[in-house]
C-alpha angles and dihedrals in degrees: 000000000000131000116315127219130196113179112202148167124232130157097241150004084266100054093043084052099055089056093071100085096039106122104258091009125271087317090055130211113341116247111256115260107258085252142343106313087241089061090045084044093050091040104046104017121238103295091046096052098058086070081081096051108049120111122236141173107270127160115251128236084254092052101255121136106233145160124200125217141171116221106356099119114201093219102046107020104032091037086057101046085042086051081050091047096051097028093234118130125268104236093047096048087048093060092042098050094064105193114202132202103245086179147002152198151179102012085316091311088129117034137185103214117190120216122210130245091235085062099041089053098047087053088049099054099037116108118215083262094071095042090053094053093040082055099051092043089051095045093053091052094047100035092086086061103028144047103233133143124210094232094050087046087043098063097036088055084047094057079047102056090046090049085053091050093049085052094049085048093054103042090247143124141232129258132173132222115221133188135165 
């Protein structure tokens, strides 16, 4: 099945950490495809039927802005596309960014992640310019060891970057779900 992400905004460390035993995590339950994916599939062709499956920032039933991901880890992946937007190197901003572990289960099954400022605000300020060229960047390193496409990494850097500037907006921070 994979690791499961879900981003979201919340005001403090408190509030991030109640989230973790919320069913589906802070973005809920997903919604159910239309019909089965072979019919969308069979109705709208393959392309079109990744229009059902991308993810994108909604507001949970709890209230909570989230946006739910599989494999685009915040430590790894974001910390990487936030090194690409600054131009700072990987490695370092890893070690600067410090996540920290606001809550955990199950042996460390379900995590609260933190996320820093710096990263939120980079997000924020970032045009779909520079989402696009982080993408690509991105694409090219991982490519050797997974299977991604620019276009797919794009517009989830895109939802990203809108859930950063709600929570700027907000005065909150990001947090990230995160289930094994």
């Amino acid at each position: 099945m994979g690791v499961m992400y879900d981003y979201f905004a919340a005001p403090s460390d408190e509030a991030a950490a109640a989230t973790i035993d919320l069913p589906g995590g802070p973005g809920g339950p997903l919604s159910p495809l239309p019909m089965p994916f072979r019919d969308l599939v069979a109705k709208y062709g393959l392309e079109g039927s990744r229009r059902f499956l991308k993810s994108t920032v909604r507001v949970s039933d709890a209230g909570i802005p989230a946006l739910f991901t599989k494999g685009f880890d915040p430590t790894t992946d974001l910390s990487a596309v936030h090194a690409l937007l600054t131009g700072g190197r990987p490695d370092v901003v890893l070690d600067q960014l410090g996540y920290a572990v606001i809550a955990e289960r199950d042996g460390g099954e379900r995590l609260i992640l933190s996320i820093s400022a710096e990263v939120r605000d980079s997000l924020a300020a970032s045009t779909p310019g520079d989402l696009q060229s982080a993408a690509t960047e991105w694409v090219e390193v991982k490519a050797p060891y997974r299977q991604v496409d620019v276009e797919g990494i794009s517009g989830l850097l895109e939802q990203l970057a809108e859930l950063a500037r709600m929570a700027g907006d907000r005065g909150d921070r990001l947090y990230c779900w995160v289930c094994v």
